[in-house]
C-alpha positions as CSV (number, residue, x, y, z in Angstrom):
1,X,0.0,0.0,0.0
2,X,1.4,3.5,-1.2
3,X,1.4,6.4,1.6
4,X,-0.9,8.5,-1.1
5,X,-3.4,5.3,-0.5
6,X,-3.0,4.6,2.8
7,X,-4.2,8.4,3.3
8,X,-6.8,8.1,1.0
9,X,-8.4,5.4,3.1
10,X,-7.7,7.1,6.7
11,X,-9.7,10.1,4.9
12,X,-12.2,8.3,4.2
13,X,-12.6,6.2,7.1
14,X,-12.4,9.5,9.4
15,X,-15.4,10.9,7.0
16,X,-17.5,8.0,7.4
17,X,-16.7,8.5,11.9
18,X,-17.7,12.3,11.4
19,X,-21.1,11.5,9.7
20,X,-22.2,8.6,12.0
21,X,-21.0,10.8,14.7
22,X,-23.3,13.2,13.2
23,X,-26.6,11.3,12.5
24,X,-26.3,9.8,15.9
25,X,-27.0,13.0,17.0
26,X,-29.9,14.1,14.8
27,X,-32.8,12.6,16.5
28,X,-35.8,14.9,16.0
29,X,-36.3,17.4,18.7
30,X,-39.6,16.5,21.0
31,X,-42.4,19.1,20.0
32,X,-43.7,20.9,22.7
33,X,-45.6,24.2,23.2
34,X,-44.4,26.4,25.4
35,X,-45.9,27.7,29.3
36,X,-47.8,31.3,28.7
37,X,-44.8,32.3,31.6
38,X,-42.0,29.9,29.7
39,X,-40.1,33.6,29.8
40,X,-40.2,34.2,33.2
41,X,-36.0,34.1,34.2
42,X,-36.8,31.5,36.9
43,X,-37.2,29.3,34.7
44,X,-33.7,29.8,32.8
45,X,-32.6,28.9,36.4
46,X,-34.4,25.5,36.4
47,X,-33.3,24.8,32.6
48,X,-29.9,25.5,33.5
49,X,-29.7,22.6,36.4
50,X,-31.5,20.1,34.8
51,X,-30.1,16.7,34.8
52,X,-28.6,14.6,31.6
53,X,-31.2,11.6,32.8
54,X,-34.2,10.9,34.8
55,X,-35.5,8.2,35.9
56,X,-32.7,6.1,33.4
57,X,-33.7,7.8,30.5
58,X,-32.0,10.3,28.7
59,X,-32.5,13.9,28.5
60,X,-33.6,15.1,25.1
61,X,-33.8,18.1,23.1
62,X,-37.0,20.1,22.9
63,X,-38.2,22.7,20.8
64,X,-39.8,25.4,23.3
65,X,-38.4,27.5,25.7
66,X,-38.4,26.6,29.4
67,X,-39.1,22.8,28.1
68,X,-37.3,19.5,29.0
69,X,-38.0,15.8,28.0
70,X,-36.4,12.6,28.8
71,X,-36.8,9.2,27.5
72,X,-37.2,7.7,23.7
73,X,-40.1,7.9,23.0
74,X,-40.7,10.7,25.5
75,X,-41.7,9.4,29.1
76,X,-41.0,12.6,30.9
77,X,-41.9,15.9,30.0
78,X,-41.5,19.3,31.8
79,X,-43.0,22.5,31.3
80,X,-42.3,25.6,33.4
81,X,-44.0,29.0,33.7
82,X,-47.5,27.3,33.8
83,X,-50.1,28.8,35.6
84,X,-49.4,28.8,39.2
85,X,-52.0,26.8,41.0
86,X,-54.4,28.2,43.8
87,X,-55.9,26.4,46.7
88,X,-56.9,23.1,46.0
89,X,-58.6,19.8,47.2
90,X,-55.9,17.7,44.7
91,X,-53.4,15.5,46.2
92,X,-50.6,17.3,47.2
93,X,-46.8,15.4,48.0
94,X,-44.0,16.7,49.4
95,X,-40.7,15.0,47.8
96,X,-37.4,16.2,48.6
97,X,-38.7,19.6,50.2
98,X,-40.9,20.2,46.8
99,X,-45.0,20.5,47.0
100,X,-46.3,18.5,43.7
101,X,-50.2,18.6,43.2
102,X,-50.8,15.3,41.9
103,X,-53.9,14.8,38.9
104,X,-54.3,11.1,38.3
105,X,-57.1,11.8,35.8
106,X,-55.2,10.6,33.2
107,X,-53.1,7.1,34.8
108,X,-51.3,5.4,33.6
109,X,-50.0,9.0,32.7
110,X,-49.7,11.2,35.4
111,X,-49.3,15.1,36.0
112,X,-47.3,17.1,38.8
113,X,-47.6,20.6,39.2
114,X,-45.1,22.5,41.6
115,X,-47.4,23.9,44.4
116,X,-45.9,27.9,46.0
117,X,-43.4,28.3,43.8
118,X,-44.3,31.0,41.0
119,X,-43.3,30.3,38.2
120,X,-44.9,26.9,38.4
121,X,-43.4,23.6,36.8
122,X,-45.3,20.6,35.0
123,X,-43.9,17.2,34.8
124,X,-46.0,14.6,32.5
125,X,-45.0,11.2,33.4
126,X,-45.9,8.0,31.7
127,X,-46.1,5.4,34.6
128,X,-45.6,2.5,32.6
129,X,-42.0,3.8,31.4
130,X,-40.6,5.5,34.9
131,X,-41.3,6.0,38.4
132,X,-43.1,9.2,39.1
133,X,-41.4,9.3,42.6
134,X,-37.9,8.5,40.9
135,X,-38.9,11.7,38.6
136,X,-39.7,13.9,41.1
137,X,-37.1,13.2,43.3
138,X,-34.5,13.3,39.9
139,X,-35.7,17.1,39.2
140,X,-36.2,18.4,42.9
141,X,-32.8,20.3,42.8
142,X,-33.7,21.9,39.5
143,X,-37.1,23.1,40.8
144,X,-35.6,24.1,44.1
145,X,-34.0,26.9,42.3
146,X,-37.0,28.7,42.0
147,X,-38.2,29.8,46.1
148,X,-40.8,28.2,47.6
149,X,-43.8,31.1,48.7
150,X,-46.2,28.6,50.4
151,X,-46.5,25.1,51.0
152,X,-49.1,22.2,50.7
153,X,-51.2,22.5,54.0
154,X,-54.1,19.6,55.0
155,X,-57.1,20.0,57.6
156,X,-54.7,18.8,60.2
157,X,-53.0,22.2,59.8
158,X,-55.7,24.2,60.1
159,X,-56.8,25.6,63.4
160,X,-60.7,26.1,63.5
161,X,-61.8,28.3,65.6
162,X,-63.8,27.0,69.2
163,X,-67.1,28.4,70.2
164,X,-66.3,30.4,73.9
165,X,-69.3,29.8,76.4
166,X,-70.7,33.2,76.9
167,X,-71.5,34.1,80.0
């Protein structure tokens, strides 16, 4: 083999590395809308600290501001700047210092929405792929950067007022 060949194949070889180095990374983006708040600068926070996987799956790319999805097909998705959630009679969790409302509705896919933080975060999780807790607890230090202005409170927390004899 001549050096002028032996380049010629090296060249060749290192083009046909470059482009399957390449495609591998091409998979289509997931399509997601983005959170009427998806601009709010807490939410660059949490998009900054997400993690490369949750759950064991891998994080992918998205195409909407303040969006993240893992898993292929999709099994996780997250939207922040939703709308930040009032009082409520839904489930709420606390998970690694975070308030999640919990809506069912849907099982096996399930949605969390952060409860007192503003902007609020949305995870949709598909059961049958991940854990929700394993989820939650995954993204907790990403949605702890945005502060927590309330917190989850049940009847046992509430102090009703007792009737006083009158005299």
């Amino acid at each position: 083999m001549t050096l002028r060949s032996a380049r010629i194949r090296l060249a060749a070889a290192l083009s046909v590395a470059a482009t399957s180095i390449l495609l591998t990374g091409c998979a289509a983006a997931v399509p997601l809308q983005p959170a009427a708040d998806a601009n709010n600068p807490a939410c660059a926070d949490v998009i900054v600290h997400l993690p490369a996987s949750v759950a064991d799956q891998d994080e992918r790319e998205t195409n909407a501001q303040a969006t993240g999805a893992w898993g292929d097909p999709a099994a996780v998705l997250l939207h922040c700047g939703v709308p930040v959630p009032g009082p409520t009679t839904t489930p709420c969790l606390n998970v690694n210092g975070i308030d999640w409302l919990e809506d069912d509705s849907e099982a096996p896919t399930y949605r969390y929405t952060t409860y007192g933080r503003d902007p609020a975060v949305e995870l949709v999780i598909d059961s049958e792929v991940v854990s929700g807790s394993t989820v939650l607890v995954d993204l907790a230090n990403a949605v702890s950067s945005i502060p927590a202005t309330g917190q989850c409170v049940g009847a046992e927390d509430v102090t009703l007022p007792t009737s006083t004899p009158t005299p």
